[in-house]
Structure formats: C-alpha cells, structure tokens
N, C-alpha and C positions, 0 to 999 in steps of 0.2 A: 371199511373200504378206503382207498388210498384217494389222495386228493388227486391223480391223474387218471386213476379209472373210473373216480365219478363224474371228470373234465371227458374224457371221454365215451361215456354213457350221454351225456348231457349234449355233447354233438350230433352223434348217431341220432337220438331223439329230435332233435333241432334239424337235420337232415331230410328224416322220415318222414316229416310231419309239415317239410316243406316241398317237400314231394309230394308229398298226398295230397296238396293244395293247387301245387302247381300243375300238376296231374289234370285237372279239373278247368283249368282257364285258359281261355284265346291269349293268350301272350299280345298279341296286338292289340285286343280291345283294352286290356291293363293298361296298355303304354298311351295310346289312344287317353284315357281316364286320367290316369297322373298326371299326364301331361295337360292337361284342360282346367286342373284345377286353379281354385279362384284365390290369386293370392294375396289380395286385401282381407278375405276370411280366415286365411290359415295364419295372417298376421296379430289380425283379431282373437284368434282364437288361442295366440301365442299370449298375447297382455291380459287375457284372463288366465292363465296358466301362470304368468308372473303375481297377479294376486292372489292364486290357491297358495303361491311358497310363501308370499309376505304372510297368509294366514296360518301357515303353517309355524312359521316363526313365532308367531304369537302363542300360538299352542304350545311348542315345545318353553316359552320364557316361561311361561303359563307353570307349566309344569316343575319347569326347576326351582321357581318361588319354593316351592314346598320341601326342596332339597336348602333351602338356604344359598342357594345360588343366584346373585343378580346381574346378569349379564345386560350392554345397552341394546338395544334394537339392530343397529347396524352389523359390529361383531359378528352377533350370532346369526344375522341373517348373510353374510359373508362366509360362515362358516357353514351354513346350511347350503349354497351357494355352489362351493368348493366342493361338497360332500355329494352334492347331487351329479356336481361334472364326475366326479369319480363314481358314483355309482353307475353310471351309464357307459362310460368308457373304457374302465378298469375291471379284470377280477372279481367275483363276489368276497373275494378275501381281503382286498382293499375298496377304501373310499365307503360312500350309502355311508350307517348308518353306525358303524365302528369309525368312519376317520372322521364325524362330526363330533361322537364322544371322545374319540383318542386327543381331537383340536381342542375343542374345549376345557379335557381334564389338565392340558400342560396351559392353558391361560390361566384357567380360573385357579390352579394350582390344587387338583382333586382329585380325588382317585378314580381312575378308570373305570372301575366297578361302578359308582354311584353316576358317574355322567350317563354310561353306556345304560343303566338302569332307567335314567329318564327320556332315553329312545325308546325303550321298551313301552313303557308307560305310556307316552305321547304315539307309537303304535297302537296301542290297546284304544286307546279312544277313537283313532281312527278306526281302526278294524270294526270296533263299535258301532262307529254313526255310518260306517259301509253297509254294515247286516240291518240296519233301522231302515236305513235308505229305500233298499232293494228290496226286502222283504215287504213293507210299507206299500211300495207303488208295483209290486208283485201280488200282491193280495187284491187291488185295483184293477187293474188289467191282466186279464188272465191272457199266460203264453205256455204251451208246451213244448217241448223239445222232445223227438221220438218218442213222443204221446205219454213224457212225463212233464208234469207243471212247472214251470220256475217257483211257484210258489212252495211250491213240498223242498226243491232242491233248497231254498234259504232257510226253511224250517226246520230242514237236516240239519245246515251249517250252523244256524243262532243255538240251536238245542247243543250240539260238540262246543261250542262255543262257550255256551254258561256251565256245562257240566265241568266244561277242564277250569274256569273259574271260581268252580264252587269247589272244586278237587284241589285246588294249589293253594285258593287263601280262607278257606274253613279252617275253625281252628283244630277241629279234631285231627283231620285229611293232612293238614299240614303238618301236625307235629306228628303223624306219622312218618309222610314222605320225610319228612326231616329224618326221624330215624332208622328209616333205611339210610339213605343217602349216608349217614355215618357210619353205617354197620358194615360198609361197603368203601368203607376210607374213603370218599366222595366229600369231603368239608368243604373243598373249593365251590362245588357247585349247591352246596348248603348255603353256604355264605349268601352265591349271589341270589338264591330264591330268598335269604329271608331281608337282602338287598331291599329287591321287587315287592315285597308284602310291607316292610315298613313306607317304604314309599307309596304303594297306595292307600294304608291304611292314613297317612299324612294329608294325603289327596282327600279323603274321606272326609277330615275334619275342617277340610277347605270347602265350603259346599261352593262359594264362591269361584274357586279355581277349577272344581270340576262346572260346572257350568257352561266357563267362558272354555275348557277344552272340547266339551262336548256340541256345543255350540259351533267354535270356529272347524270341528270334525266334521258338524253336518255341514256347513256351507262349502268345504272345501271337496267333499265327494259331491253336492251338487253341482259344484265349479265343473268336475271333472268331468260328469253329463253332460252339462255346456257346451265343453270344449269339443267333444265328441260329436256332438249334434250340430256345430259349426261347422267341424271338418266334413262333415256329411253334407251339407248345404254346399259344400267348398266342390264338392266332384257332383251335386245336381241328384243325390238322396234325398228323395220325398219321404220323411217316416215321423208317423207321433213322436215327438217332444219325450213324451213316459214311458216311449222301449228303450228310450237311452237310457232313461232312470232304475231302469232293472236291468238291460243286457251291460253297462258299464261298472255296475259295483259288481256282478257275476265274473265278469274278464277280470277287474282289478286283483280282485278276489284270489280267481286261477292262476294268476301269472306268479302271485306269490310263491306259489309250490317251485321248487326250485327241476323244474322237470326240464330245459332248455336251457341254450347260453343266452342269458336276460332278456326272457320270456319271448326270444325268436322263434318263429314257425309253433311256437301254442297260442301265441298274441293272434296270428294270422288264421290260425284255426279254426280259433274261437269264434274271431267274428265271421266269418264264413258258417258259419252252426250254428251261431244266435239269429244275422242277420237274415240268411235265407231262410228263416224259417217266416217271414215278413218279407217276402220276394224278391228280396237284394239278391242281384245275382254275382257269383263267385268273384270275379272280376272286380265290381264297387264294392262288395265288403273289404277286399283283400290290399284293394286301394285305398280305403277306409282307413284300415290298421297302419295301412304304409305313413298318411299323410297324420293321424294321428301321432308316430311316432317321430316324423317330422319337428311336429310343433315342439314333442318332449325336446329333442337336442336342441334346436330353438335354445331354447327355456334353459339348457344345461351349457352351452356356451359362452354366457357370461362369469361361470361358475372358471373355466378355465382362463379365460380372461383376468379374472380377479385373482388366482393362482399362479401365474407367471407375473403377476406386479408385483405379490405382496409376500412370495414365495422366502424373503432371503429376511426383509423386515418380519413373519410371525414365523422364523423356521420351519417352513413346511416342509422342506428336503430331511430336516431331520425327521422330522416326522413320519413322512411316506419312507425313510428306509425303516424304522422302528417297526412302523405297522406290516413292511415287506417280511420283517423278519418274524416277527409274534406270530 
C-alpha cells in the first residue's frame, strides 16, 4: 500500500470516528465543559507529565548502557525532548521515535540500527509494565464493555503479547525466522531482528538494568493514570482512582495501532466507550480526551523550543532533511 493511500485511509478513519462522536454530543454542553476547566490542575497535571519524560530518559540511558552507549542526562533528555515535539506535530515518518535514534546515532557517532534498536527495546518494557499495569487492576476491579470484561480483553493482549516474544527470541523460532527471512533475500531485516535479540539477550545479563527499566516503565504508566485522573478532576469527573488504572493503559494501548492521524478521533472514541460505561456522559469523556491532549502539547512544546535554539549548534536541519528523505 502507498504511503498516500494509507494517509488517506487514515483520515477517512480520523473523520468517521469523529463523526460518530460528535454525532452524539450537545455541542454546547462540550464548550460549556472545556471551557470550565480548572487550569491550576491541568497545569499540575502537565509537571507530572514532565516527570513521566525525565523517567523515561532514564529508561532509555538505562537501556543504552548495555549497548555500550554513555550519554549524559541532559543530551539525551533534549533529544528525547525534540523527538516528542516531532512526534506530535510532524508525520509518523518523521520525528517519535526514529529522529530520537537518527539524533543520537550522529552524536554518539553509531549506527542507526543499534540506536533505533534501543527504542525498540526501551518500548518493549514499556508496553510491558502497560499490560502488568491494566491487567493487574483489571483483575481487581471488574469492568465490562458490551458485556465483554476488560479483564479477558488484557488477557487477549498479555497472551499475543508473550507468544510473539516467545516466537522472535526462542532460539529454535528465531533461527527459523532467521532462515526464512534469508531465503527470501530479506538480510536487511535479519540484521535488525538479530539487532533486537542481541540486545535483549545483553539486557538479560543486566539483571540490574532490567530492573531499573521495568521499574522506571511501571511508574511512568502509573504517571500516565495520574495525569488522566487529574484532567478529570480538572472538568468536575467524580470516578475511582482504578478505572484510570485499567481504562488508561487500554486507550494507551489502542492509540498505538496506527488506525488515525495520531490517534485523533480513536483517542476520543475510546474514551467515550470506556468512560460511559461508568456514567460519563459523551460530552466529559470527549472533553476528557480533549484536555488530556492538551497537557500532551503542553509537555511537547518545550521540545520545539529547544529545537529552534539548538537547531544550527547539533545540526538538526540536516538531520530532519536526511530523515525527510529515508
């Protein structure tokens, strides 16, 4: 499929599904609600969101140790920084979590492969203490959704979850894919799967490193309940504390499937499908997602900031045209 008919799939989607929502709500009452919100919380809710990214940083240094990469704190949290303003504003084909590897590999002077291999990785952990999180305080609290459990839906995902793990780094499994993948003149993508598997098997023998990742991954999805459950407080949502802890690692979850342009109108969906099912009605959920995504830019506008000072001192122009063209 071409990159402009899946740009275009991906609107249509982003349309329908903003439709479907908006289909549903007083328009007034929405504006009514946005506009009421409390913006000492949403500020609040913004400097806990600035220590989910410093924890993230940590996570990802975390991780690169075991590449043999020692970046200092700041750097990389600058470039984590920059990579977030671009994930939110740009393209899925620039910025996120290619222009923090693509920044990195021309500093630390490394191959792209191996940087962009330690986003993967430093995902995987996340994605990890996501499905711990939710499934965890989904077994606790039971919720249904058209009278199927969240708790079955995480049991779905954790289960797809360990079995594509158990498929990619077994060694039998692997040294099969492996020889498909050659049989198939596919080396390039041999490469970077046995990239990814020397790298965790690295991580493996770090038990100390995995730890502090899996560690700074739980605190950083509980950050992300938080913030959620603040911005709810912020528009006058009364709701337990622990349906954020399962409806927020569910939405984190979905938004990844790249089914929208970055996760518009499924973001809004969702929580309209989660929420009401706990008597938020369309309006405060949909307000919900608004003022959450709020806080995200918030959060991502220091990112450009630090991008127009620092833009000509770490060549970042050559950068974003390299990655324009890759």
């Amino acid at each position: 499929m071409s990159n402009r008919r899946a740009i275009a799939i991906k609107i249509v989607v982003t349309v329908a599904l903003l439709t479907f929502v908006g289909y549903r709500m007083d328009f007034l009452r929405f504006v009514e609600i946005l506009s009421s919100a409390n913006l000492l919380l949403v500020l609040l809710a913004t400097l806990v969101h600035f220590g989910s990214v410093a924890l993230s940083v940590i996570r990802w240094r975390t991780v690169l140790v075991s590449f043999d990469i020692h970046p200092d704190f700041w750097p990389l949290a600058k470039i984590s920084m920059i990579g977030y303003f671009f994930n939110l504003f740009l393209p899925s084909g620039i910025g996120g979590d290619f222009f923090r590897a693509y920044y990195l590999s021309k500093r630390e002077r490394r191959g792209m492969s191996t940087t962009l291999t330690t986003t993967i990785l430093e995902r995987n952990a996340g994605m990890c203490a996501l499905l711990v999180l939710g499934g965890c305080f989904a077994s606790i609290y039971r919720i249904e959704v058209q009278g199927v459990s969240l708790l079955y839906v995480f049991a779905f995902v954790i289960t797809g979850y360990l079995l594509a793990t158990f498929v990619l780094f077994h060694t039998w499994t692997h040294r099969k894919i492996s020889a498909f993948l050659r049989r198939r003149n596919l080396e390039q993508w041999e490469a970077k799967m046995e990239l990814v598997a020397q790298g965790l098997n690295s991580l493996r023998s770090n038990k100390r490193s995995i730890g502090i990742a899996l560690l700074a991954s739980l605190v950083i999805q509980f950050f992300a309940s938080v913030i959620v459950w603040i911005a709810a407080l912020s528009i006058a949502i009364d709701a337990p504390f622990i349906v954020f802890l399962i409806f927020v690692p569910l939405i984190n979850l979905s938004v990844m499937v790249p089914l929208t342009i970055n996760g518009i109108g499924l973001r809004e969906s969702l929580f309209y499908l989660l929420f009401s099912q706990i008597g938020v009605p369309v309006e405060m959920a949909v307000s919900l997602s608004l003022v959450n995504f709020l806080i995200y830019v918030l959060t991502a506008i220091p990112g450009g900031i630090i991008y127009s000072l620092y833009k000509k001192e770490e060549h970042l122009d050559e950068i974003l045209v390299e990655a324009e063209v890759s």
